[in-house]
PQR file of N, CA, C, O and H, with PARSE charges and radii, in Angstrom:
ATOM      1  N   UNK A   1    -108.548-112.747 160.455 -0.4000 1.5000
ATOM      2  CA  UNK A   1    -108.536-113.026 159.044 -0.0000 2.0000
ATOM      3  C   UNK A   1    -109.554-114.127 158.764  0.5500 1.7000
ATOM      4  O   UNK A   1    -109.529-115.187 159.390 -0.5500 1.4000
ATOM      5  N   UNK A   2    -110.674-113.794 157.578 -0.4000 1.5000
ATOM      6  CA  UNK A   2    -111.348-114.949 157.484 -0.0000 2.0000
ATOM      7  C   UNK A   2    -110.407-115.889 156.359  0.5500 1.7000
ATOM      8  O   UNK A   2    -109.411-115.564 155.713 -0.5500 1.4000
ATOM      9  H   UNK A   2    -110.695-112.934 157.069  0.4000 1.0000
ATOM     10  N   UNK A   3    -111.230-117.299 156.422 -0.4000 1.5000
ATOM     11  CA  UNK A   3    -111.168-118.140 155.574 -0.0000 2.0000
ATOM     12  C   UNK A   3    -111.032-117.436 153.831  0.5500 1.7000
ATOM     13  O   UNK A   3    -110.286-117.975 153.013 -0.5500 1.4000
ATOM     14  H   UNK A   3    -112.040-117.563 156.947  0.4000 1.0000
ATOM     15  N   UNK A   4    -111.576-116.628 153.604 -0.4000 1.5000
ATOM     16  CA  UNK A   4    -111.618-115.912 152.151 -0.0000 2.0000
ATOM     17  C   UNK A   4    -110.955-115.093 152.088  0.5500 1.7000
ATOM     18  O   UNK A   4    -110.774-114.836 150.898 -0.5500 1.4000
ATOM     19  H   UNK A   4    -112.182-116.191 154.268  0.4000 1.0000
ATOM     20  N   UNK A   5    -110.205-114.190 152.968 -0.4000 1.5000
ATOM     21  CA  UNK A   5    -108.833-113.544 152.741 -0.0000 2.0000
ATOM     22  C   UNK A   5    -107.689-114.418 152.908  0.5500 1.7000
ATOM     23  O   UNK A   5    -106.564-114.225 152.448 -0.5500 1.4000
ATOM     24  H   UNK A   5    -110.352-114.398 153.935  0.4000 1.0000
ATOM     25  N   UNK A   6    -108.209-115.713 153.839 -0.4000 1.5000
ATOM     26  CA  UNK A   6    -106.486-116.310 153.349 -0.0000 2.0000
ATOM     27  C   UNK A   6    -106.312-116.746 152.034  0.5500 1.7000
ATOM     28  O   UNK A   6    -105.185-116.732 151.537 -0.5500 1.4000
ATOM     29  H   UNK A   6    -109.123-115.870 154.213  0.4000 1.0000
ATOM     30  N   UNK A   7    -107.703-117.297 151.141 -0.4000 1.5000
ATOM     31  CA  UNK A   7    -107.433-117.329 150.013 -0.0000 2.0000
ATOM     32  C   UNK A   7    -107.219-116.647 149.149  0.5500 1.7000
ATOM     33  O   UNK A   7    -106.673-117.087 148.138 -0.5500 1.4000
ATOM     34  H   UNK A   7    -108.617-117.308 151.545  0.4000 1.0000
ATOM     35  N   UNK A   8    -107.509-115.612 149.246 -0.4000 1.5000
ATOM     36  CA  UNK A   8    -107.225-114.544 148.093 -0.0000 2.0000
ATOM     37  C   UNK A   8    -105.848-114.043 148.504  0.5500 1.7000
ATOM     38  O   UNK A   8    -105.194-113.344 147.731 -0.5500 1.4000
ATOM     39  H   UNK A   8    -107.953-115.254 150.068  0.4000 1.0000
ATOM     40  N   UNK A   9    -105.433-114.360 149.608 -0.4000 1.5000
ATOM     41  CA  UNK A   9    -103.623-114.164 150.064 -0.0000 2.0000
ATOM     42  C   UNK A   9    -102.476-115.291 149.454  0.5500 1.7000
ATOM     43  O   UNK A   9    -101.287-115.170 149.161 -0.5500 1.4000
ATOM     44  H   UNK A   9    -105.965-114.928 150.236  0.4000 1.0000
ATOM     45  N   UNK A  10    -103.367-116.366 149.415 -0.4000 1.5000
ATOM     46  CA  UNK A  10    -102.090-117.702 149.293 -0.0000 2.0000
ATOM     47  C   UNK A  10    -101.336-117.782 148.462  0.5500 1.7000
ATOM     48  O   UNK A  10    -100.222-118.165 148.820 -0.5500 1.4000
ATOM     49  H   UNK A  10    -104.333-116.464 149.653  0.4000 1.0000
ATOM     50  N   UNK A  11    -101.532-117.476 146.972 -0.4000 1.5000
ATOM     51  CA  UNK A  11    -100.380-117.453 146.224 -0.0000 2.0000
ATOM     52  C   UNK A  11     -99.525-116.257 146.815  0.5500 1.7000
ATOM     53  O   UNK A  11     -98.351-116.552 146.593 -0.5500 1.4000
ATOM     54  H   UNK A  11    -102.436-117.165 146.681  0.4000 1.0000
ATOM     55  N   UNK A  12     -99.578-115.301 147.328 -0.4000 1.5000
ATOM     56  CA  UNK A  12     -98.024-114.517 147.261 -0.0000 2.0000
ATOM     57  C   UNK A  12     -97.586-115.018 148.554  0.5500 1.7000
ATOM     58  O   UNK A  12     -96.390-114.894 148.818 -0.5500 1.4000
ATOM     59  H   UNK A  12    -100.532-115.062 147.508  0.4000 1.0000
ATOM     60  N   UNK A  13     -98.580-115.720 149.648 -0.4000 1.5000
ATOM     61  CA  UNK A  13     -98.081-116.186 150.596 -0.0000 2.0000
ATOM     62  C   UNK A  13     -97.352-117.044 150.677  0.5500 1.7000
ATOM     63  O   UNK A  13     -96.494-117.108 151.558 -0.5500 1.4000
ATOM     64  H   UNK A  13     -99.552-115.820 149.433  0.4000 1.0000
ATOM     65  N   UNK A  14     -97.531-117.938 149.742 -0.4000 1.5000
ATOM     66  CA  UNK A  14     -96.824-119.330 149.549 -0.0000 2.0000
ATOM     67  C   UNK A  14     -95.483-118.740 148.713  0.5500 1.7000
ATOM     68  O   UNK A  14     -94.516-119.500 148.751 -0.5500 1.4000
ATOM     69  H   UNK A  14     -98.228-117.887 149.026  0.4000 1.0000
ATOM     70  N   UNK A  15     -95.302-117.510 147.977 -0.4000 1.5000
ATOM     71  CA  UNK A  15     -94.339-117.095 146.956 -0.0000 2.0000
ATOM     72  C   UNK A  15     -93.449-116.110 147.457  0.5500 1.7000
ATOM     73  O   UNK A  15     -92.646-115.448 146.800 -0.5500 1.4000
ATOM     74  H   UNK A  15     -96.088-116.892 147.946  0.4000 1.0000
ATOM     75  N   UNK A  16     -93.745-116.057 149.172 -0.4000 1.5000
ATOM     76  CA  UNK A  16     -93.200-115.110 149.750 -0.0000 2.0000
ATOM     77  C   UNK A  16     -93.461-113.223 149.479  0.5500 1.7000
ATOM     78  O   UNK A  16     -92.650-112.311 149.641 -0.5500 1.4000
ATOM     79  H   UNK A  16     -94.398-116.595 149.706  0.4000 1.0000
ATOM     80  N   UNK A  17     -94.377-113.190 149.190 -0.4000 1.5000
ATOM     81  CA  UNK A  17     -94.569-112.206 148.479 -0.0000 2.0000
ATOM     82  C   UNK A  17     -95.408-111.040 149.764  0.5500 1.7000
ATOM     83  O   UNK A  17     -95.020-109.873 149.719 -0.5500 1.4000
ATOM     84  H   UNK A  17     -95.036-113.930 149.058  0.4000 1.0000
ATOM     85  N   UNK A  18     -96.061-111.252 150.405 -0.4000 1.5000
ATOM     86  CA  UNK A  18     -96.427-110.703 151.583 -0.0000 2.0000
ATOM     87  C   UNK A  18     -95.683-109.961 152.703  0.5500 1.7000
ATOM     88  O   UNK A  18     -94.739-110.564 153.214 -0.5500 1.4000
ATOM     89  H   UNK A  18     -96.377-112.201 150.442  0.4000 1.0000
ATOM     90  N   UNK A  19     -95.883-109.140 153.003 -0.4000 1.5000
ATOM     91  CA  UNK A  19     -94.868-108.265 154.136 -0.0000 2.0000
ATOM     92  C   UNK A  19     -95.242-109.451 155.887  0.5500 1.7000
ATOM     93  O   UNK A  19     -95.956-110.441 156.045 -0.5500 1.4000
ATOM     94  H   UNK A  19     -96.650-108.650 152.589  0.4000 1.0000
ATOM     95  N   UNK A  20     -94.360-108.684 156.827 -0.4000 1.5000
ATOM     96  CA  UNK A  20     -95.012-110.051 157.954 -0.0000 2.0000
ATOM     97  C   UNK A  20     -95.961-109.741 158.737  0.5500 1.7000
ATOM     98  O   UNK A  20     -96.515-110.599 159.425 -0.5500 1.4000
ATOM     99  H   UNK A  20     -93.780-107.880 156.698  0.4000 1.0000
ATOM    100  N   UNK A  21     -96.245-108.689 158.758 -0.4000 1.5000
ATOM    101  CA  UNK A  21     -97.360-108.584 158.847 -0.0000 2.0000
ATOM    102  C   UNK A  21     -98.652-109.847 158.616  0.5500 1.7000
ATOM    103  O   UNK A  21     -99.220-110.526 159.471 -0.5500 1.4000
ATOM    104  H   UNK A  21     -95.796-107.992 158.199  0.4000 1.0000
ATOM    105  N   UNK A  22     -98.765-109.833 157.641 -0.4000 1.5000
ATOM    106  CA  UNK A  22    -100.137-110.400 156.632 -0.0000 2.0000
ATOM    107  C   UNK A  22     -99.394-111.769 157.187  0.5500 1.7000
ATOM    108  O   UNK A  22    -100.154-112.415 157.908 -0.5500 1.4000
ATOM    109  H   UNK A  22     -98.304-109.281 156.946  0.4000 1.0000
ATOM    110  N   UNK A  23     -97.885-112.453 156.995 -0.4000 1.5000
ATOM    111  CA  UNK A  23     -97.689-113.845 157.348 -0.0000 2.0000
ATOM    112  C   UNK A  23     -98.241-114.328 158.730  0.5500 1.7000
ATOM    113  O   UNK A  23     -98.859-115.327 159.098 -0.5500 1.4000
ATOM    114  H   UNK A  23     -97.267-111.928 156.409  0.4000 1.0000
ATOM    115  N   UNK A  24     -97.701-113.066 159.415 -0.4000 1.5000
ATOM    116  CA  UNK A  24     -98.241-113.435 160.854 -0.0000 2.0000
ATOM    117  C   UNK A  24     -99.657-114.065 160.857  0.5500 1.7000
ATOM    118  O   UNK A  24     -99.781-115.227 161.244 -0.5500 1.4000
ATOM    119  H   UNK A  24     -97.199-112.254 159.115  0.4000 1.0000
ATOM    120  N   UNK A  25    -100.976-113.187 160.348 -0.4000 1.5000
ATOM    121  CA  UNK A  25    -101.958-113.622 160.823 -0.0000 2.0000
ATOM    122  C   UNK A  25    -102.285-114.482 160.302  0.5500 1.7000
ATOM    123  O   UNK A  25    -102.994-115.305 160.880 -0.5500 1.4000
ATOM    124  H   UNK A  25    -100.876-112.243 160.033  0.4000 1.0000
ATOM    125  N   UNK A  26    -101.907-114.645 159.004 -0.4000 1.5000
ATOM    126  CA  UNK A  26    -102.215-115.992 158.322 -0.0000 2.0000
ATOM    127  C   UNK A  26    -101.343-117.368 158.679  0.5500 1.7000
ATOM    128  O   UNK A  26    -101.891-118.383 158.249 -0.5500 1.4000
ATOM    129  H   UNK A  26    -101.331-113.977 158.534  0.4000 1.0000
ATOM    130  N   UNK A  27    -100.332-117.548 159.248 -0.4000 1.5000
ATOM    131  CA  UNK A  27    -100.174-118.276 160.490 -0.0000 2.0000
ATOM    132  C   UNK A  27    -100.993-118.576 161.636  0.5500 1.7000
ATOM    133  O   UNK A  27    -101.215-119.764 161.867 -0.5500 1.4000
ATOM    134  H   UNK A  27     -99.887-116.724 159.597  0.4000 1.0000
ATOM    135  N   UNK A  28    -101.453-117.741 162.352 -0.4000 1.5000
ATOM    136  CA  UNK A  28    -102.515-117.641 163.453 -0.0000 2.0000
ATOM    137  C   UNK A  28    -103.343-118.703 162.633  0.5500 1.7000
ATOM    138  O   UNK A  28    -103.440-119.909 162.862 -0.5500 1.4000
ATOM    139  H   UNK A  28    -101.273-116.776 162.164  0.4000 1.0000
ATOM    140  N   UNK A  29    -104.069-117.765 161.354 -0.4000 1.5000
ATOM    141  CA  UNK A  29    -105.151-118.549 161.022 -0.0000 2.0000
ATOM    142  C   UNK A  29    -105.133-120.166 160.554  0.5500 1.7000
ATOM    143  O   UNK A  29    -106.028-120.955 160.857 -0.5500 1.4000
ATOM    144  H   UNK A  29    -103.991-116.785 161.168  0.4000 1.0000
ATOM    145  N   UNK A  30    -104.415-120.374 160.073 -0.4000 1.5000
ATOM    146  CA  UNK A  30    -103.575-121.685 160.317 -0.0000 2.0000
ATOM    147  C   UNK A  30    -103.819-122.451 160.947  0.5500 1.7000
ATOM    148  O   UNK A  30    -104.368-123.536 160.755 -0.5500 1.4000
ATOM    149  H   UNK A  30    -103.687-119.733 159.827  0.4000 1.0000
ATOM    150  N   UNK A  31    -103.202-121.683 162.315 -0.4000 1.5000
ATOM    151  CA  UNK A  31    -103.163-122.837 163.679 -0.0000 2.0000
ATOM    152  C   UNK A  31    -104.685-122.593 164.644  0.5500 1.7000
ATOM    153  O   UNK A  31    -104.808-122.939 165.819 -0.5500 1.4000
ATOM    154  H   UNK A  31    -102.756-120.801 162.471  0.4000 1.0000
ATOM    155  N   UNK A  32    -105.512-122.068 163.992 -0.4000 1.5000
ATOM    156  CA  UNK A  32    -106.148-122.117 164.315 -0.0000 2.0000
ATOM    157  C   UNK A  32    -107.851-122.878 163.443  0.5500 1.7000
ATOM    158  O   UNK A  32    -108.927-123.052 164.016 -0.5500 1.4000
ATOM    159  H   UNK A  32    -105.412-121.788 163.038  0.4000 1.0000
ATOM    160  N   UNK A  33    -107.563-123.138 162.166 -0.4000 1.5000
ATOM    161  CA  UNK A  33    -108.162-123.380 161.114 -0.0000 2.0000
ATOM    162  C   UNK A  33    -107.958-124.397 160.373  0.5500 1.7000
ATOM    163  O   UNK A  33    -107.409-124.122 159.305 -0.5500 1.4000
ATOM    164  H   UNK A  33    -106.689-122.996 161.701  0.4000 1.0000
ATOM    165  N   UNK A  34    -108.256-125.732 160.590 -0.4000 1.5000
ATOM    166  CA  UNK A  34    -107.820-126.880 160.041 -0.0000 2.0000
ATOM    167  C   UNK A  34    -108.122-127.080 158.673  0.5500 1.7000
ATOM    168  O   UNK A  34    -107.415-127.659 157.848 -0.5500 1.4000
ATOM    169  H   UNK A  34    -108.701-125.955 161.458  0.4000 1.0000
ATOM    170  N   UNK A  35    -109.771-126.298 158.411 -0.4000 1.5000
ATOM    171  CA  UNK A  35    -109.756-126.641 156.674 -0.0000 2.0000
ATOM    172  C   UNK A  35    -108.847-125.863 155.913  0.5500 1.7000
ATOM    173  O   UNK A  35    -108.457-126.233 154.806 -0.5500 1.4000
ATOM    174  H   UNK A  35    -110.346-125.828 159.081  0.4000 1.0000
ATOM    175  N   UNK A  36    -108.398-124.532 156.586 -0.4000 1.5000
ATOM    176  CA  UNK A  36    -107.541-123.949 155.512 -0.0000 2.0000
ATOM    177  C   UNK A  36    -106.162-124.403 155.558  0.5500 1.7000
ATOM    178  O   UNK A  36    -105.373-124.025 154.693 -0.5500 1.4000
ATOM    179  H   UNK A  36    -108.715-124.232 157.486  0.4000 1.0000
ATOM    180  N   UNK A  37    -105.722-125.365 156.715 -0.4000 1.5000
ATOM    181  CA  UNK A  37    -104.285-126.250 156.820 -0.0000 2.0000
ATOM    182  C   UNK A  37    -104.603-126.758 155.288  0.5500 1.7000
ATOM    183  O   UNK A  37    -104.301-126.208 154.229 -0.5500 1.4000
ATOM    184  H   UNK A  37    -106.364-125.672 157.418  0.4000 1.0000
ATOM    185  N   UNK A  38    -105.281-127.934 155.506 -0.4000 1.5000
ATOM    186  CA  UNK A  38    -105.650-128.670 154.456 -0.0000 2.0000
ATOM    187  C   UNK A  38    -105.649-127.946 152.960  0.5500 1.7000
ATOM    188  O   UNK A  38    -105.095-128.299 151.919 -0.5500 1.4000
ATOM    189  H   UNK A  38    -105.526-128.381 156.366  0.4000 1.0000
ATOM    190  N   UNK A  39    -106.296-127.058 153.190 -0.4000 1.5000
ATOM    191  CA  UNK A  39    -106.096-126.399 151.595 -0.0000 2.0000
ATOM    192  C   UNK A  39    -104.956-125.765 151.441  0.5500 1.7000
ATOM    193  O   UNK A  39    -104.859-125.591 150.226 -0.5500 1.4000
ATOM    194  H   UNK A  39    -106.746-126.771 154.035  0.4000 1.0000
ATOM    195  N   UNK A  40    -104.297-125.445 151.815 -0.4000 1.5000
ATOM    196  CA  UNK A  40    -103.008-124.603 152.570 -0.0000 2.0000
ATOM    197  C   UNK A  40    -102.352-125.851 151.386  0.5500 1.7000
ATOM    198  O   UNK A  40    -102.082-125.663 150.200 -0.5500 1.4000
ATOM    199  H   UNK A  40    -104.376-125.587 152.802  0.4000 1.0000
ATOM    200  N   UNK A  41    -102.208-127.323 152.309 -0.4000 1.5000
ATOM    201  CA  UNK A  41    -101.281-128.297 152.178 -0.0000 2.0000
ATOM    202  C   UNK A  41    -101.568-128.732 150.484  0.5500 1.7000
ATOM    203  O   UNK A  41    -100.720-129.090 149.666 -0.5500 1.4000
ATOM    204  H   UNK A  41    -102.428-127.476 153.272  0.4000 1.0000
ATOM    205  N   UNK A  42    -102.575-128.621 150.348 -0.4000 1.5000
ATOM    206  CA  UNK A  42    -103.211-129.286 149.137 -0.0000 2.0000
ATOM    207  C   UNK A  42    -102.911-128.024 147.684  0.5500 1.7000
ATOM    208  O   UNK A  42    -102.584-128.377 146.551 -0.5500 1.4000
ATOM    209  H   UNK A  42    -103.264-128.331 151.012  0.4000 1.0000
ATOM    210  N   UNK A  43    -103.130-126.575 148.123 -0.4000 1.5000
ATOM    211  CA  UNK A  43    -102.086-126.097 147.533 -0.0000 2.0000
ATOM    212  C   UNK A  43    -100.742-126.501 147.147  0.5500 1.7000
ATOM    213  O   UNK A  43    -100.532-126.718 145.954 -0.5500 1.4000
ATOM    214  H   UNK A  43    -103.396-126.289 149.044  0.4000 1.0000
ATOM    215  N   UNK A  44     -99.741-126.639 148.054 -0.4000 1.5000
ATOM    216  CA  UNK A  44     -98.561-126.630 147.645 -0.0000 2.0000
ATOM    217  C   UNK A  44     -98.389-127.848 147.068  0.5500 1.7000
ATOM    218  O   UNK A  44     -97.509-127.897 146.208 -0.5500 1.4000
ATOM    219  H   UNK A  44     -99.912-126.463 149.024  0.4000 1.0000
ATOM    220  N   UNK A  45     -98.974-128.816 147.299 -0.4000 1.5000
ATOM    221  CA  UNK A  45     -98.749-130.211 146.703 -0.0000 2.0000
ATOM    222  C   UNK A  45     -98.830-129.937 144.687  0.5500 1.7000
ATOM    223  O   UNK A  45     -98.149-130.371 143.757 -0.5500 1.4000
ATOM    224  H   UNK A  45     -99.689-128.777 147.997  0.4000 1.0000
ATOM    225  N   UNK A  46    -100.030-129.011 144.779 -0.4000 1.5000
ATOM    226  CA  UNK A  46    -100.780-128.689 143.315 -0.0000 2.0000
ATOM    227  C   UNK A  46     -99.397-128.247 142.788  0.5500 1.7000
ATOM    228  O   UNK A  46     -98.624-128.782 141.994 -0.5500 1.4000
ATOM    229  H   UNK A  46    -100.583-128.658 145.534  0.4000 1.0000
ATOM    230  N   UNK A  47     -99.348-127.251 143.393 -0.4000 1.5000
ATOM    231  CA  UNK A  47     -97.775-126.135 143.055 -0.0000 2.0000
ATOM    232  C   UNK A  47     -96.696-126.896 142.715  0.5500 1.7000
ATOM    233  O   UNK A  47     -96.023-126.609 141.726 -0.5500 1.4000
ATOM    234  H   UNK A  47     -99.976-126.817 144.038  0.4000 1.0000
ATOM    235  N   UNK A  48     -96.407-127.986 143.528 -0.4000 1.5000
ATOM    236  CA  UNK A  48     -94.905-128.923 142.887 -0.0000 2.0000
ATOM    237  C   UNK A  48     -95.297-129.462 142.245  0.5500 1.7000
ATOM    238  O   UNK A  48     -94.769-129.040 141.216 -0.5500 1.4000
ATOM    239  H   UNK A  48     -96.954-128.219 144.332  0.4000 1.0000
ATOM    240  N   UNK A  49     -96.155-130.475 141.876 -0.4000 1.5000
ATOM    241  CA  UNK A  49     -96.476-131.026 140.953 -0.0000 2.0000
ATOM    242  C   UNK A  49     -96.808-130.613 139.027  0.5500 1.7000
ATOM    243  O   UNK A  49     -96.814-131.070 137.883 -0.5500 1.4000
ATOM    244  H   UNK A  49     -96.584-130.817 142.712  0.4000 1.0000
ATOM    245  N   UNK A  50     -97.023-129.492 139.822 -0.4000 1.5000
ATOM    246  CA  UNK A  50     -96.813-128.410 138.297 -0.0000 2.0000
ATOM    247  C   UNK A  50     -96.217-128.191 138.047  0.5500 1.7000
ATOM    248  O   UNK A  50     -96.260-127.970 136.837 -0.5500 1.4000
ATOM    249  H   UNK A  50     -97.019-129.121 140.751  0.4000 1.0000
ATOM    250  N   UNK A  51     -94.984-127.957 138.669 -0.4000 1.5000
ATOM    251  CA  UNK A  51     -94.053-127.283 138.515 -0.0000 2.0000
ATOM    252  C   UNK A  51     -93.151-128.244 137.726  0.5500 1.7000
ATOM    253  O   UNK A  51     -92.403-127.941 136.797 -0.5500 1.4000
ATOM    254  H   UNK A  51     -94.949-128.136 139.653  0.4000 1.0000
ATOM    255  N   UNK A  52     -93.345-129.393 138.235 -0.4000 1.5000
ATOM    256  CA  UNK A  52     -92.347-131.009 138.081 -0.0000 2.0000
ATOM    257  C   UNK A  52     -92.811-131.100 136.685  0.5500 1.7000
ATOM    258  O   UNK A  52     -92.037-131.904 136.168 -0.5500 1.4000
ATOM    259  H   UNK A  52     -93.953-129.639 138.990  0.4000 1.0000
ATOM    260  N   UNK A  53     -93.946-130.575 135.497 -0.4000 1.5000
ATOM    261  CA  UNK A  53     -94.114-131.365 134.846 -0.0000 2.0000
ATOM    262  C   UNK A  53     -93.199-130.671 133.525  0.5500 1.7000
ATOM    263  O   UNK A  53     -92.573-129.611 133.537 -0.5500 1.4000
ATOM    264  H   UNK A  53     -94.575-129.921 135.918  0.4000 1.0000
ATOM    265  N   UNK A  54     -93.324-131.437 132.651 -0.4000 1.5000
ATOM    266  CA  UNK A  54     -92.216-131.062 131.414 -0.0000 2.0000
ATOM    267  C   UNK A  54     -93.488-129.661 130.529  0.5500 1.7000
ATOM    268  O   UNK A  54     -94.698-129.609 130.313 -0.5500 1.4000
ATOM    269  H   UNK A  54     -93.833-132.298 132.641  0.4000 1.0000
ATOM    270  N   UNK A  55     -92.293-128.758 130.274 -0.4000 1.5000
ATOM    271  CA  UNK A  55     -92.675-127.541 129.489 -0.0000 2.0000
ATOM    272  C   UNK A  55     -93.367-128.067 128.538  0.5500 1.7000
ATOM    273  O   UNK A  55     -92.803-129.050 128.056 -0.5500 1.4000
ATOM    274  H   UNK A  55     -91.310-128.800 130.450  0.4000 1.0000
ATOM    275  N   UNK A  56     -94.966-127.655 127.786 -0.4000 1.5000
ATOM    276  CA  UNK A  56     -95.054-128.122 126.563 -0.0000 2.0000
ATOM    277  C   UNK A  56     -95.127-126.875 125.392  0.5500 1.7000
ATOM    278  O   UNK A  56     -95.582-125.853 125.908 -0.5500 1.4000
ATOM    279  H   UNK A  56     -95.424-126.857 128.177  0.4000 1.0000
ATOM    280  N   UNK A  57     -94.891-126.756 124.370 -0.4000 1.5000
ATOM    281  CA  UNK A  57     -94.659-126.029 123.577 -0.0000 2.0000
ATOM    282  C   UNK A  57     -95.762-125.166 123.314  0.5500 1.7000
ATOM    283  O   UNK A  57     -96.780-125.846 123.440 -0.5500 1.4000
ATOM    284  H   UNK A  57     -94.522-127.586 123.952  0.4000 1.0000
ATOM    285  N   UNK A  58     -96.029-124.059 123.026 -0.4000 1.5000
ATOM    286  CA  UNK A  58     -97.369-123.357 123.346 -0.0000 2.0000
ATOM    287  C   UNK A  58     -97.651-123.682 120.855  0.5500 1.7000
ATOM    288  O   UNK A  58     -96.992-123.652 119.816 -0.5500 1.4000
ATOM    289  H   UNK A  58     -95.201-123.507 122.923  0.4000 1.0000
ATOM    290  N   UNK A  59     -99.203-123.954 121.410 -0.4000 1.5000
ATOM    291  CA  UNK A  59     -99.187-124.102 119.663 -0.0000 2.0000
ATOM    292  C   UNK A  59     -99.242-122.717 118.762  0.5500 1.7000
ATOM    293  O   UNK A  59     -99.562-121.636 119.257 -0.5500 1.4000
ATOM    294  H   UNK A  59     -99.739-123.979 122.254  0.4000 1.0000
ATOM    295  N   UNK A  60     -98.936-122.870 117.560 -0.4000 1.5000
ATOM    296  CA  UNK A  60     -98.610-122.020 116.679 -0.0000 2.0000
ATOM    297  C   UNK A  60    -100.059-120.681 116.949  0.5500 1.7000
ATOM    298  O   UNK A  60    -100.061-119.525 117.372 -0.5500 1.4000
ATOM    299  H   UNK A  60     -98.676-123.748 117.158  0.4000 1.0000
ATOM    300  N   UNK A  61    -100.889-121.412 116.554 -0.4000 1.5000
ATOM    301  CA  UNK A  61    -102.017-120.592 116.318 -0.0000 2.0000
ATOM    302  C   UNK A  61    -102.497-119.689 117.700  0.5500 1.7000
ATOM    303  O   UNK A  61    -102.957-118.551 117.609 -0.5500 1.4000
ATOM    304  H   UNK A  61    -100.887-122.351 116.210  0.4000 1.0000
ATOM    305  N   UNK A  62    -102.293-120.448 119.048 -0.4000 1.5000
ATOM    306  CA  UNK A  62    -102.204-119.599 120.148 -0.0000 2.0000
ATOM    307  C   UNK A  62    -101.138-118.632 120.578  0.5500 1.7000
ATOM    308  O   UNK A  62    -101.240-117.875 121.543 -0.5500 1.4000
ATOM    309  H   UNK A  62    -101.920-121.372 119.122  0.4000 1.0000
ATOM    310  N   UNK A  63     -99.824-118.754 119.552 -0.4000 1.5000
ATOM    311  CA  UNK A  63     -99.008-117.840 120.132 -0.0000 2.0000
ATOM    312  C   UNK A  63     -99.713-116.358 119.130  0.5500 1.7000
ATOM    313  O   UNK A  63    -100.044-115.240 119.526 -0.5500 1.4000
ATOM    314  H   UNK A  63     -99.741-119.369 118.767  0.4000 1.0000
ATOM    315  N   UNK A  64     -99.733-116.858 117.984 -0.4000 1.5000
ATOM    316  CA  UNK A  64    -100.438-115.761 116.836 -0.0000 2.0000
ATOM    317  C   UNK A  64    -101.187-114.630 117.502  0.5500 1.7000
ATOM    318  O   UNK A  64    -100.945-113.423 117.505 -0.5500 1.4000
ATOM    319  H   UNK A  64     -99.464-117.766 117.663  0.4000 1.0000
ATOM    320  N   UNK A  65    -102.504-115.574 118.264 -0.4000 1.5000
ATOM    321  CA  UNK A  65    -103.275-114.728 118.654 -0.0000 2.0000
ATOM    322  C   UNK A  65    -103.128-113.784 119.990  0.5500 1.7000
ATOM    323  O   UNK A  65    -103.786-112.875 120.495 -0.5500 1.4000
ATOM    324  H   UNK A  65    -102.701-116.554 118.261  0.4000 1.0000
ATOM    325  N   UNK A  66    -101.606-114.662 120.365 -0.4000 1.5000
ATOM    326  CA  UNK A  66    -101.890-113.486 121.647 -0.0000 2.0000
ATOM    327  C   UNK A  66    -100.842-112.630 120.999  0.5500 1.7000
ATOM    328  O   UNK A  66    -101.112-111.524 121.467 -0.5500 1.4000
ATOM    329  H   UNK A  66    -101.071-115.401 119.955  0.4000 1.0000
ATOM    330  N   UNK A  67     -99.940-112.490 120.307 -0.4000 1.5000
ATOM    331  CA  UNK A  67     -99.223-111.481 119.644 -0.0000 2.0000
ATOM    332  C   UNK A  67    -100.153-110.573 119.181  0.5500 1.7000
ATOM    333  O   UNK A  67    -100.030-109.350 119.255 -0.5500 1.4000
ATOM    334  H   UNK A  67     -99.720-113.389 119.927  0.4000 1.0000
ATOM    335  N   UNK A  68    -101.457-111.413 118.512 -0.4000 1.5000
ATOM    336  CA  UNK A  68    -102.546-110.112 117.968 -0.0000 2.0000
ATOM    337  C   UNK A  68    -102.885-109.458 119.143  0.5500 1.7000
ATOM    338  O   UNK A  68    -102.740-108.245 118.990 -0.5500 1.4000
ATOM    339  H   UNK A  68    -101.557-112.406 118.452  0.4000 1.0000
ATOM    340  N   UNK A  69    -103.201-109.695 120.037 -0.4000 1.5000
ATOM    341  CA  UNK A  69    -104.083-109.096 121.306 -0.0000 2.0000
ATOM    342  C   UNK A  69    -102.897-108.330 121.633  0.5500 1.7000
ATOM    343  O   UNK A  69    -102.956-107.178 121.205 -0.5500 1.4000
ATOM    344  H   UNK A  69    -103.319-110.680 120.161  0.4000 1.0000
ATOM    345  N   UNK A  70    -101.930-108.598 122.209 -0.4000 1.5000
ATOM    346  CA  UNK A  70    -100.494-107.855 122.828 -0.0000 2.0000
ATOM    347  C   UNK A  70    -100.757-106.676 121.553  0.5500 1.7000
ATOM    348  O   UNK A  70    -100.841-105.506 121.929 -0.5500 1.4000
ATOM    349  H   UNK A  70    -101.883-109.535 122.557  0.4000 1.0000
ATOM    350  N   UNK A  71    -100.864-106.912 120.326 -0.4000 1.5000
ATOM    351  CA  UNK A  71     -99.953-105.542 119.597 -0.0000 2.0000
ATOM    352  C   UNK A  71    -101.689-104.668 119.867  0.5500 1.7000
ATOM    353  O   UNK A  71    -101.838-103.455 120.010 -0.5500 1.4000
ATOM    354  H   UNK A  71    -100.796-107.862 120.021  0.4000 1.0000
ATOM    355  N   UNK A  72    -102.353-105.299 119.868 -0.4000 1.5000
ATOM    356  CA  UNK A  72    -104.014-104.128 119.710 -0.0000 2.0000
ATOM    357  C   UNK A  72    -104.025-103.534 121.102  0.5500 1.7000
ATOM    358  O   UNK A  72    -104.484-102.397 121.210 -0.5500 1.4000
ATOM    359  H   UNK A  72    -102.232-106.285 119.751  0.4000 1.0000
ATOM    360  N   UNK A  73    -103.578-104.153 122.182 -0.4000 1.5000
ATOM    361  CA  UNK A  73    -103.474-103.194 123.138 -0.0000 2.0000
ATOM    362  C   UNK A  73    -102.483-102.635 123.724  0.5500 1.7000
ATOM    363  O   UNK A  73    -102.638-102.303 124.899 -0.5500 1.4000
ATOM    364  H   UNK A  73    -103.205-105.077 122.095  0.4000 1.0000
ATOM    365  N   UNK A  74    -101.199-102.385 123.053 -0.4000 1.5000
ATOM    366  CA  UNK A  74     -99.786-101.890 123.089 -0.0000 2.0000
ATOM    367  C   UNK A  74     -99.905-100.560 122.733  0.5500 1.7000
ATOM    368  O   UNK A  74     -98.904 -99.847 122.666 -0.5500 1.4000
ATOM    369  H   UNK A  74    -101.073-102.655 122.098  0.4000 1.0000
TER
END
């Protein structure tokens, strides 16, 4: 597995979303790949920290427009 398929893997990897297959090697690559530890780690840090922060209210005029877009391509 290169470096650019573990990234294009990590969110469902990190979300459990991957069969084990795909975990397996991206483990391997792991322990074998220190910059993608690091980004690996630096992911999930991003991920809680987002997660931690308070909901903010989406504004009026952006909900409008995606209701417009949702109904034009419904």
């Amino acid at each position: 597995m290169t470096c650019k398929e573990l990234a294009d893997l990590l969110m469902a990897y990190c979300d459990g979303e991957l069969p084990s297959e795909h975990c397996e090697l991206i483990c391997e690559h792991f322990r074998l790949c220190g910059p993608c530890r690091n980004f690996m780690e630096s992911y999930r840090i991003t991920v809680r920290l987002c997660r931690s922060l308070p909901m903010a209210e989406l504004p009026q005029h952006l909900v409008d427009r995606l209701r417009a877009a949702l109904k034009d391509h419904a």
